[in-house]
C-alpha positions as CSV (number, residue, x, y, z in Angstrom):
1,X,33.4,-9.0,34.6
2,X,35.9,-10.1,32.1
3,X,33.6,-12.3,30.1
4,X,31.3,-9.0,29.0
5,X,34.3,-7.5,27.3
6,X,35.2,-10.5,25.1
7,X,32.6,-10.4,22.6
8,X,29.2,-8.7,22.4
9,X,26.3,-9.8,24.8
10,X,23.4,-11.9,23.5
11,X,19.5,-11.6,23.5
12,X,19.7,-8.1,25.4
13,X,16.6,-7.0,25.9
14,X,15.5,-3.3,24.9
15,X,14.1,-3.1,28.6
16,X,17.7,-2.9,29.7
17,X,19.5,-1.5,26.6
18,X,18.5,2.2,26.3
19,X,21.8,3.8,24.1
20,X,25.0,2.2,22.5
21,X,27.5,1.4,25.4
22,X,29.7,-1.7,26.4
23,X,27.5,-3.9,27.5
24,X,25.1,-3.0,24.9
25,X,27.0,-2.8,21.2
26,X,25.5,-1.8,18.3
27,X,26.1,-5.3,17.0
28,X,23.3,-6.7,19.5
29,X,20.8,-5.2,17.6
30,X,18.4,-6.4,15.5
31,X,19.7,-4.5,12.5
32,X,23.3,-4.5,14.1
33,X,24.4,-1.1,12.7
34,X,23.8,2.4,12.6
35,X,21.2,3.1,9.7
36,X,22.7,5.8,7.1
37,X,21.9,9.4,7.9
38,X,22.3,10.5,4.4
39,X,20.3,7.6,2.7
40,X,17.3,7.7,4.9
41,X,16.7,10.8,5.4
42,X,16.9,11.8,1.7
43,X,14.5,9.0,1.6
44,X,11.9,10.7,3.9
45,X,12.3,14.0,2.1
46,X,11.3,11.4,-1.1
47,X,8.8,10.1,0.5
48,X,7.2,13.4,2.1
49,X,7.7,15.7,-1.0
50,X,5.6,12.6,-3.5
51,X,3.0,13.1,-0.3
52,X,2.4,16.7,-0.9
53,X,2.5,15.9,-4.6
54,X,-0.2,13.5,-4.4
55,X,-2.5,15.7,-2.1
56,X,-2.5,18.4,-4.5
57,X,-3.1,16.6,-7.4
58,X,-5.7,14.6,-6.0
59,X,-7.6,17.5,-5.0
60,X,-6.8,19.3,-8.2
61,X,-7.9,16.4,-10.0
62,X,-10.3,14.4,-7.7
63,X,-8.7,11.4,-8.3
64,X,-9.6,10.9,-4.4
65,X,-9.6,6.8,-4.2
66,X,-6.4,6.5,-6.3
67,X,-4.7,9.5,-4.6
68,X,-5.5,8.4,-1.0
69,X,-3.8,4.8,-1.4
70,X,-1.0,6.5,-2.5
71,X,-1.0,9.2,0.3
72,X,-1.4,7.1,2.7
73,X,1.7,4.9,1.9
74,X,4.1,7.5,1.6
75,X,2.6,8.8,5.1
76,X,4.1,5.6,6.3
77,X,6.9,5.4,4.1
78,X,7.8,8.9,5.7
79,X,7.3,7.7,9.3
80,X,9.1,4.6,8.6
81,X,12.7,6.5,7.4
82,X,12.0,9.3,9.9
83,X,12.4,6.5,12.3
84,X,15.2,5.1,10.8
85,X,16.7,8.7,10.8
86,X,16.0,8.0,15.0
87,X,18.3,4.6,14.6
88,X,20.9,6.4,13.5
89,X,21.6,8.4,16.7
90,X,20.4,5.4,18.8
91,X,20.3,2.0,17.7
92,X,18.4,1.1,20.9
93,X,15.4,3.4,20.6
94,X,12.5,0.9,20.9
95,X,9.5,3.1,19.8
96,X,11.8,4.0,16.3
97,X,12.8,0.2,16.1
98,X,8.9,-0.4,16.6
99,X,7.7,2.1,14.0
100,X,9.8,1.5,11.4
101,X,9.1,-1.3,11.0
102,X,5.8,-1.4,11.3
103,X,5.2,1.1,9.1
104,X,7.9,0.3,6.3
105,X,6.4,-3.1,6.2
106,X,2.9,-1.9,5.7
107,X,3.2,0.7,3.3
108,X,3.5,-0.8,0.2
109,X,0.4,-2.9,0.6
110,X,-1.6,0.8,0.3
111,X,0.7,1.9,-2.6
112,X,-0.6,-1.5,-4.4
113,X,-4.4,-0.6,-3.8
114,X,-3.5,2.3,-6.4
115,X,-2.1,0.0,-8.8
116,X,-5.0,-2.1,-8.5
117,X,-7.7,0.0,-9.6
118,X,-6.0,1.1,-13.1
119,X,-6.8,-1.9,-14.8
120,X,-10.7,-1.3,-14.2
121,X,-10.3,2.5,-16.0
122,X,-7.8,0.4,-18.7
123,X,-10.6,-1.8,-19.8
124,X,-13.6,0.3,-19.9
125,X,-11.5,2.5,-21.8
126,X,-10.7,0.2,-24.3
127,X,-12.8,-3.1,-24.9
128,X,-14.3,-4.1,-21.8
129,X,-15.4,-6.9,-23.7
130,X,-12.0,-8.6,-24.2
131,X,-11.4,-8.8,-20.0
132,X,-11.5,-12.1,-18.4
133,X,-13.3,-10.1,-15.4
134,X,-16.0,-7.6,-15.6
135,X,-14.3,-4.4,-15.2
136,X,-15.7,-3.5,-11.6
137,X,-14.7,-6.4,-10.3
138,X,-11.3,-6.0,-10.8
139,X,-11.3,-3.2,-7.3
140,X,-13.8,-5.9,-5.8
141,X,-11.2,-9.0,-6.0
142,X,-7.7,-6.8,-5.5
143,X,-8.1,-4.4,-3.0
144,X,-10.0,-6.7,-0.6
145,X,-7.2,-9.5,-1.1
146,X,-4.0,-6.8,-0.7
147,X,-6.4,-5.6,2.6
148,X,-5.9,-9.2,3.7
149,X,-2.1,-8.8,3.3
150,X,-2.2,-5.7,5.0
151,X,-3.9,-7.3,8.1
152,X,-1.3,-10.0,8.3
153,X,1.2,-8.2,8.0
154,X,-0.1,-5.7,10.6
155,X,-0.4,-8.4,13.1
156,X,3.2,-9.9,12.7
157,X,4.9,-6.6,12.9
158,X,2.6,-5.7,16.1
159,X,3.8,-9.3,17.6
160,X,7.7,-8.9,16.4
161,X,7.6,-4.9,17.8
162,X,6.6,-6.0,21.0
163,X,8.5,-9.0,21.6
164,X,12.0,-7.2,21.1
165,X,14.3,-10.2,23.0
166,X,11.9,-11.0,26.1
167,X,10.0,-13.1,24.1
168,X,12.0,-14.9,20.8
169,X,8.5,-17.2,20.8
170,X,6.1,-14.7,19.9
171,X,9.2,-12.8,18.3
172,X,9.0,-16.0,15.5
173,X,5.2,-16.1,15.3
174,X,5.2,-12.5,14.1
175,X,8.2,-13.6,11.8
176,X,6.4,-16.5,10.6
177,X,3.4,-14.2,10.0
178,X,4.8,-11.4,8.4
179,X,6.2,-13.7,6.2
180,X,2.7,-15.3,5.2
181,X,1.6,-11.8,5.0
182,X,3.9,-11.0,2.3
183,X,4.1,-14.2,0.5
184,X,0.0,-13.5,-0.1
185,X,0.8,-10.2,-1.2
186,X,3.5,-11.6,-3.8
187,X,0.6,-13.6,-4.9
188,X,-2.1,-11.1,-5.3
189,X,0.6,-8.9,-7.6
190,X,1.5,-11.8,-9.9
191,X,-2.0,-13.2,-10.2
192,X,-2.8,-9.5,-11.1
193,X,0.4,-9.5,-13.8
194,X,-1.2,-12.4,-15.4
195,X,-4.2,-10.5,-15.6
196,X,-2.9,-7.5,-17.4
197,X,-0.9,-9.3,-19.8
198,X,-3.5,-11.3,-20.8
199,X,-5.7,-8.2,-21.5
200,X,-2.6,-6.3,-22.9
201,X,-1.9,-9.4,-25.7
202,X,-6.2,-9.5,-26.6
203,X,-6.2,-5.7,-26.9
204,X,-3.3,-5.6,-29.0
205,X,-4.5,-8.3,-31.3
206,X,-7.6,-6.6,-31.6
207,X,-6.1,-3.2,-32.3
208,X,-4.4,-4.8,-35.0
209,X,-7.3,-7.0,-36.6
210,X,-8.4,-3.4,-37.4
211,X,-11.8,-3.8,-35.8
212,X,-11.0,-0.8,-32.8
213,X,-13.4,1.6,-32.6
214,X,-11.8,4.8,-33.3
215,X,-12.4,5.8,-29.7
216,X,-10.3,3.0,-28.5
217,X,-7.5,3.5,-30.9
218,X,-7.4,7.3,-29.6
219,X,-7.1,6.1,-26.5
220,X,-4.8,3.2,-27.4
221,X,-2.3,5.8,-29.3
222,X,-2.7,8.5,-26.8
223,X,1.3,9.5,-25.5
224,X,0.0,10.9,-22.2
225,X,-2.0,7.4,-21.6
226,X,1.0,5.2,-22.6
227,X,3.0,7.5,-20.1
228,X,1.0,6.4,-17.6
229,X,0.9,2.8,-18.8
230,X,4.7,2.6,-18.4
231,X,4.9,4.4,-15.0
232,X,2.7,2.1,-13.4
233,X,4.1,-1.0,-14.8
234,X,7.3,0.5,-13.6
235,X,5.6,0.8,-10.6
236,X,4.3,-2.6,-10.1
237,X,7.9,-4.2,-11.4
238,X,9.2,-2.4,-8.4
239,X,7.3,-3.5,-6.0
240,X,7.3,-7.1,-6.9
241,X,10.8,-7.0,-6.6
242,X,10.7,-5.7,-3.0
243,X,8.1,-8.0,-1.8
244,X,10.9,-11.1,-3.3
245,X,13.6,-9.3,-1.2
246,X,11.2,-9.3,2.2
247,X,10.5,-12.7,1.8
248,X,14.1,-13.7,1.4
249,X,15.3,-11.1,4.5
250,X,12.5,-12.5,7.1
251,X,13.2,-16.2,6.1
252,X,15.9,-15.9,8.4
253,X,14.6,-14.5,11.4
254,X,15.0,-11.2,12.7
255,X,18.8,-10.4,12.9
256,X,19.7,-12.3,10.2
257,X,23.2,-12.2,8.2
258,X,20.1,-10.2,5.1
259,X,18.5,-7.9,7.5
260,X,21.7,-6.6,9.1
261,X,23.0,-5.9,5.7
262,X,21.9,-2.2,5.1
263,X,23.2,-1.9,1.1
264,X,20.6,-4.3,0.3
265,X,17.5,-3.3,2.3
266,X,18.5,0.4,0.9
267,X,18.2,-0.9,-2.6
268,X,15.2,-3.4,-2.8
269,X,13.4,-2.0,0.5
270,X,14.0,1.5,-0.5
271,X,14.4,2.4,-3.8
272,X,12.6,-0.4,-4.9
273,X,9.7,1.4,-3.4
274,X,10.0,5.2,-3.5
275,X,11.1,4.8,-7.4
276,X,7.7,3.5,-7.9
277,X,6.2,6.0,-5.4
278,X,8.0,8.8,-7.9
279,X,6.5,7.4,-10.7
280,X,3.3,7.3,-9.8
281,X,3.2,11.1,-8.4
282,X,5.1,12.5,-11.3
283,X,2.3,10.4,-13.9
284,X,-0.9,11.3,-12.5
285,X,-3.8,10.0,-13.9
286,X,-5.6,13.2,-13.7
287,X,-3.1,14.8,-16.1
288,X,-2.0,11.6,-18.6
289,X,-5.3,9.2,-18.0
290,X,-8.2,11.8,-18.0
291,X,-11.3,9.5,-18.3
292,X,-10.0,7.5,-15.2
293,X,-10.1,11.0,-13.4
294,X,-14.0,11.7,-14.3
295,X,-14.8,8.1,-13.6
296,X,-13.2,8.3,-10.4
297,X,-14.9,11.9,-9.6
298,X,-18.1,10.7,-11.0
299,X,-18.2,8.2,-8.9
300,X,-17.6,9.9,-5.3
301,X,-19.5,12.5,-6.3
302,X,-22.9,10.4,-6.9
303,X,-22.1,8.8,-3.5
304,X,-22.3,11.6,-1.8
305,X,-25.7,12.8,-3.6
306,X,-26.7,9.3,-2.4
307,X,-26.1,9.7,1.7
308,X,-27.2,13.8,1.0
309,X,-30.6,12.3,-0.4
310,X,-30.6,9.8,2.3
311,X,-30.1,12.0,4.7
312,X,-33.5,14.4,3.5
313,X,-35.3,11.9,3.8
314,X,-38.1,12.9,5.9
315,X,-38.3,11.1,9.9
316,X,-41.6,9.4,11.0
317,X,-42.3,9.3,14.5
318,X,-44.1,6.2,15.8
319,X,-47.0,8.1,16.7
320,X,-47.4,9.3,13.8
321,X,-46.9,5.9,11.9
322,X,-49.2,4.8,14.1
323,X,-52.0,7.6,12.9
324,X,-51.4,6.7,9.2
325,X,-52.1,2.8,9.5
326,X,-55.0,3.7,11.7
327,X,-56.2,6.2,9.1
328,X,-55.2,3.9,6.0
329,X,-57.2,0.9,7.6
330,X,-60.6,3.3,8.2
331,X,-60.3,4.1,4.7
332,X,-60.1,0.7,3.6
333,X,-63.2,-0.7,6.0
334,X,-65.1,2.7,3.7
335,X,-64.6,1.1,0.5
């Protein structure tokens, strides 16, 4: 019995493990500490106040696709530091080790889908002429590529959150995939960087060759528009950074000397991400970037005149097909 008291057990598995005690340290855990009241819950509170934000301006505005990325992350971002909130009274608690990070690791892919389908409202606002892409591509390509990151990275954290210890194989594999998840996502942002530079240096030389059409230098001067330029490139900046930082923290499996180092997750997990988060509610487009707000009404709106017409349409029964052909070929034996 002396050997469990000399140092702390290893590979204890959450099965047996249900609270901090001395055979089960805080140490032994994967994050091997107790997560900071203060600092995660003001986090939720963040993250849950920029979720009641974003409702309300996105049915104030009916910026609904833009607005329900956004929601949607901070609804995991919420659950994520709730759970962490959870840690802190018990580091063992298997369903709040299991959320958290499933749903911290998820939720910036959703914020990104917002971030993705600015640049299609930039350009048609300015010159869609001077984009590499067609402008409605732009949603096509992006979102279904950070969708892809979002399903890796689903299926590594479901593999890590229900491996715990029992099983450090399928513990890895999740690793390995969450990682590949991530990396992608890294990826996607950068490639879509290069794309908004590349449009940012053509505008701007256009805009100076004095051949802008006064609409686009209205737009192009606007203050609310370049408010909402620089809170989204803030935005994205942020974000980049934090998918860096997860690359670096899982590289070294799961209790690594990175994960178990709270300061750092707290920073470039954290604020890395609810910064942006901020941003992004407190520079709606629906206020700063109105034309992306009709567009983006517009647009739901004709689809749902669409399914409405759809749905009118009037409902044939075979018998009565079958009455109509029979009547149609009479006719034509007549003529």
């Amino acid at each position: 019995m002396s050997t469990n008291s000399t140092g702390p057990p290893q590979h204890i598995s959450f099965k047996h493990c249900t609270e901090v005690g001395p055979l089960c340290p805080v140490s032994a855990t994967v994050l091997g500490y107790y997560p900071n009241l203060g600092v995660n819950a003001f986090l939720a509170a963040a993250f849950g106040l920029c979720m009641i934000g974003l409702v309300g301006t996105g049915i104030w505005k009916r910026t609904w696709g833009y607005s329900a990325a956004l929601t949607a992350g901070c609804i995991l971002e919420f659950a994520g530091y709730v759970a962490r909130v959870l840690l802190h009274y018990n580091p063992w608690d298997s369903s709040a080790f299991q959320t958290q990070i499933c749903a911290i690791i998820l939720a910036p892919t959703l914020i990104c889908i917002s971030i993705y389908l600015t640049l299609k409202h930039v350009t048609l606002s300015l010159n869609p002429a001077l984009s590499r892409l067609r402008p409605r591509l732009y949603p096509l390509i992006f979102v279904p590529a950070d969708v892809s990151c979002l399903i890796l990275q689903a299926i590594g954290g479901s593999l890590a959150a229900s491996a715990g210890y029992d099983n450090p194989n399928l513990l890895l594999s999740g690793d390995r995939v969450i990682i590949a998840g991530i990396a992608l996502q890294s990826a996607v942002l950068g490639f879509f960087g290069a794309m908004v530079v590349d449009y940012y240096l053509r505008i701007r030389k256009w805009v100076a060759s004095g051949e802008a059409t006064p609409e686009a230098l209205a737009t192009w001067n606007d203050r609310k528009f370049r408010m909402f330029c620089y809170a989204v490139a803030g935005a994205y900046a942020g974000i980049l950074i934090r998918c860096i930082y997860r690359i670096a923290e899982m590289a070294g499996g799961w209790g690594n000397p990175i994960m178990q180092d709270e300061p750092s997750f707290v920073v470039l997990e954290g604020f890395c991400i609810v910064i942006p988060v901020i941003l992004l509610t407190a520079f709606p487009p629906g206020v700063l970037f109105p034309a992306m707000a009709e567009r983006e009404a517009q647009r739901f709106k004709r689809k749902g005149h669409a399914e409405k017409m759809k749905s009118e349409e009037p409902v044939v029964s075979s018998d009565e097909a079958t009455q109509t052909e029979q009547k149609n070929a009479a006719e034509t034996i007549n003529v």
